[in-house]
N, C-alpha and C positions, 0 to 999 in steps of 0.2 A: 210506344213513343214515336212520335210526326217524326220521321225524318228531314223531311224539307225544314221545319221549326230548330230542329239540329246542324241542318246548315247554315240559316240564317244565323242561329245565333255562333255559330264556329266565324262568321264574318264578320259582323259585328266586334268578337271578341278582339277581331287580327285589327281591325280599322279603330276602332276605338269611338267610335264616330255614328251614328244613325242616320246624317242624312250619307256620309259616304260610302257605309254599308246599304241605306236600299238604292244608290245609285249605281254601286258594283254587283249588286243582286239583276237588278234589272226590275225592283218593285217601289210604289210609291213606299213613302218615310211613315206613314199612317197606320199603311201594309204591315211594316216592321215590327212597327208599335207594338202591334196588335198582337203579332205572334207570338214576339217574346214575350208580352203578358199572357196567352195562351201554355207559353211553356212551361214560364214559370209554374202558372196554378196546374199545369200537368204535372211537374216534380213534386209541388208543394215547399219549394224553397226561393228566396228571394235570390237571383243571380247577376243584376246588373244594377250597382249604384252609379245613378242618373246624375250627374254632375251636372253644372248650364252648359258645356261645351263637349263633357267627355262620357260614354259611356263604358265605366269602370267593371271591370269582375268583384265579384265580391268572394269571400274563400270558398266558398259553394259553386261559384260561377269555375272558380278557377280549375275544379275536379271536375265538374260536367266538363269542361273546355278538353281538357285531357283526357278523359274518355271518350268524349264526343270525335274528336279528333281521330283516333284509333277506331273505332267502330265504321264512320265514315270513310274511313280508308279499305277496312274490310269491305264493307257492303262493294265501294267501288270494284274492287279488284274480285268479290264474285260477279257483278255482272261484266267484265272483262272478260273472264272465263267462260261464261255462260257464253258470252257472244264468239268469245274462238271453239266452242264444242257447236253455234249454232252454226256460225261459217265454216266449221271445219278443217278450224285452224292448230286443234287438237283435238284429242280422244282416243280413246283405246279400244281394240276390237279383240275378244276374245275367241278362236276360232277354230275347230274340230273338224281335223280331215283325216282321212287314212294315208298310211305311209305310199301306197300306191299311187293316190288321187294325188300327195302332195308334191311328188318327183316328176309326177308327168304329164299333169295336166295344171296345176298353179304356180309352178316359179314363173311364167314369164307374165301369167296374169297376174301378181301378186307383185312381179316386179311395176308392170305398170300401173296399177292401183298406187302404188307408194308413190311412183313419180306424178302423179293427179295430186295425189294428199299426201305431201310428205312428213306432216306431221302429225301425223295417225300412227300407232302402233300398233300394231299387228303381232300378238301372242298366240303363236301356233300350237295346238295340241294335239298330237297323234296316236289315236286310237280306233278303235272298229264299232261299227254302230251304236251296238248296246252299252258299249262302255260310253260314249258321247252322246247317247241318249240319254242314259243317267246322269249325264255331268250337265247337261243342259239342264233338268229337271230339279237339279239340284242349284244351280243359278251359278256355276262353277265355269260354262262358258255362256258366251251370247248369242252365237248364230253356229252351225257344224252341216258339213255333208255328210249326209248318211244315205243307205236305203232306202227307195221309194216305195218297195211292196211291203212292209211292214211297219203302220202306220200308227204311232201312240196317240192315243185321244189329247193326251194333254202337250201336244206340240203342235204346230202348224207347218204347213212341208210348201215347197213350190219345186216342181221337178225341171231340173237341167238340165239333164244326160240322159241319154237313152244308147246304150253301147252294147254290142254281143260278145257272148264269155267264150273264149278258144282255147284249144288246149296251144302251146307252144312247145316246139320241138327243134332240136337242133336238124341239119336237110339233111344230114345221111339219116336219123333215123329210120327205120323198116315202117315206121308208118306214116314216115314224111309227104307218102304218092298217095294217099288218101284223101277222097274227095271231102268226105264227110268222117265224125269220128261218134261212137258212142260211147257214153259212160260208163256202159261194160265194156270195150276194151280199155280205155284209158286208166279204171281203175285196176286194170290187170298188168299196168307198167308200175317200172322204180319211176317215185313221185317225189318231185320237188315243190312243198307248198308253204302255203303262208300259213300263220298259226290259228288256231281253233279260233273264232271267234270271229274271223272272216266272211264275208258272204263268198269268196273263190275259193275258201278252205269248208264254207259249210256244205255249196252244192257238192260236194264228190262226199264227203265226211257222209252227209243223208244219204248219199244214194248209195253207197255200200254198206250202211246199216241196217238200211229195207232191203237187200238184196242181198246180206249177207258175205261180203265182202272183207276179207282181209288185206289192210291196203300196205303197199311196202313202201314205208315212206322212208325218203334215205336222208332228205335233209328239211327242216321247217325254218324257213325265216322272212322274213318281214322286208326285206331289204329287196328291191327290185334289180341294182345291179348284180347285186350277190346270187339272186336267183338265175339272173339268166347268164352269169358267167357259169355256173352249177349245170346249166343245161348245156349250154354250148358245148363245156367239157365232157358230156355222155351221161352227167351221174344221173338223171330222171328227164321225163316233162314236166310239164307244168301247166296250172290256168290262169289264165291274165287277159287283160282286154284288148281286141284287135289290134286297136290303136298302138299300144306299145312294141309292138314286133314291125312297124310298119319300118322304118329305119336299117332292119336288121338284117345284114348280110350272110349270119352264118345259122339264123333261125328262121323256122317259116309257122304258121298260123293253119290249124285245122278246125274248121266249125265245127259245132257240134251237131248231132240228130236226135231228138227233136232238137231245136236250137236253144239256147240260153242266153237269156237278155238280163242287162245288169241296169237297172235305175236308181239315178243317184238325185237326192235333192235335197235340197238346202232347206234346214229345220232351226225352229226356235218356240221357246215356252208362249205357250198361249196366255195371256189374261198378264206378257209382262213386258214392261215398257222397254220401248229398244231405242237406243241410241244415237243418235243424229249419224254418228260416224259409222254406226251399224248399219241405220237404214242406206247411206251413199256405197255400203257395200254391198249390199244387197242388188243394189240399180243396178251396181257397176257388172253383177256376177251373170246377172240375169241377159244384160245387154251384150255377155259373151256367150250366149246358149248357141246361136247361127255358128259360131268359131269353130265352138267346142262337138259339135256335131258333125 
């Protein structure tokens, strides 16, 4: 059904009048004519009894008029929508980061991202690659940080980060004066780590697998301050990315040998459309790589 033929005649209907409807239209009275005989023979029912002065509904007209009415209204109020998700004056982002990434490197990016678009939503979901790789794939979220070495075919990545993995130690401990640390001694300490499924909890996990390694792990969590109050107080070390201990007065940072580099980038399904408010985060995430380095 002609929408435009649906307004004309919603004006018509309200004016009662032909030449003052196509003069409130903005179209010759001919124009009018025309369409609403168009519409009619579109419904296939007569809607307007033509009086000399008045153009009357007829009980046909009267239910087009009230549907017409309500539908017109819809249509309006989706492209209303349509134009505040194109200006980005709303939209939701649904978004996969690890508990790590999300304490210490996006609250203030994330804070300013909302003050640009404050009417964007932003639903956080905290989980470890694989699980955010599936949730992507599954269309559960819309964009996540993950991984940069381990690359699914059916996602698209653009890499962020490029960070080195350190053990963390409180400065009294005995291997605090260490220039360099290797993963056979580290995994020969009480360990405070994140849980399986980690890329800081996989490299030690793999490397005392292939090596045969029983690791004394004394606490697992997830929780960045929890961890390093955990180390501070003696119970283990730990691995976490340089950046975080930078601040840190009563913990210090030991590279590793060989060195361990952690890359992180921003993935989403391929072959699936993204979101106006998704791609402005994307821009925005991208145009903080220089920051975040």
């Amino acid at each position: 059904m002609n929408l435009k033929r649906l307004e004309y005649f919603c004006q018509l209907a309200v004016l009662g009048n032909f030449t003052r409807a196509a003069h409130k239209i903005g179209i010759a009275q001919p124009a009018l004519t025309i369409a609403i005989q168009k519409l009619e023979q579109e419904v296939g029912l007569k809607l307007i009894n033509r009086a000399e002065k008045n153009a009357l509904l007829t009980a046909e007209g009267e239910v087009l008029y009230k549907l017409a009415t309500q539908l017109l209204s819809q249509v309006k109020q989706v492209e209303l929508e349509l134009q505040e998700l194109k200006n980005l004056e709303r939209g939701t982002i649904r978004f996969g980061v690890s508990a790590m990434m999300g304490s210490y490197y996006f609250p203030k990016i994330l804070t300013a991202f909302k003050q640009k678009y404050p009417k964007i939503k932003i639903h956080l979901v905290d989980q470890g690659t694989a699980a955010l790789e599936k949730m992507l794939l599954n269309g559960e979220l819309d964009l996540a940080l993950v991984r940069g070495d381990l690359e699914n075919s059916q996602l698209r990545y653009t890499e962020l980060i490029n960070e080195e993995i350190v053990a963390g130690m409180v400065r009294t401990h005995p291997l605090a004066a260490e220039q360099t640390l290797s993963l056979a001694q580290f995994c020969q300490q009480p360990l405070v780590l994140f849980h399986e499924g980690y890329f800081l909890r996989e490299v030690v996990s793999q490397y005392s697998k292939k090596h045969h390694l029983a690791l004394d792990v004394r606490m697992e969590t997830n929780l960045i301050e929890l961890q390093k109050s955990l180390v501070r107080n003696g119970v283990g070390i730990t691995t976490c990315l340089s950046r975080i201990l930078q601040n840190e007065q009563q913990m210090t940072s030991i590279p590793f040998e060989p060195k361990i580099e952690f890359k992180l980038s921003l993935a989403w399904k391929k072959n699936h459309s993204v979101s106006q408010a998704s791609k402005a985060f994307m821009t925005y995430l991208s145009s903080m790589v220089e920051p975040l380095d």
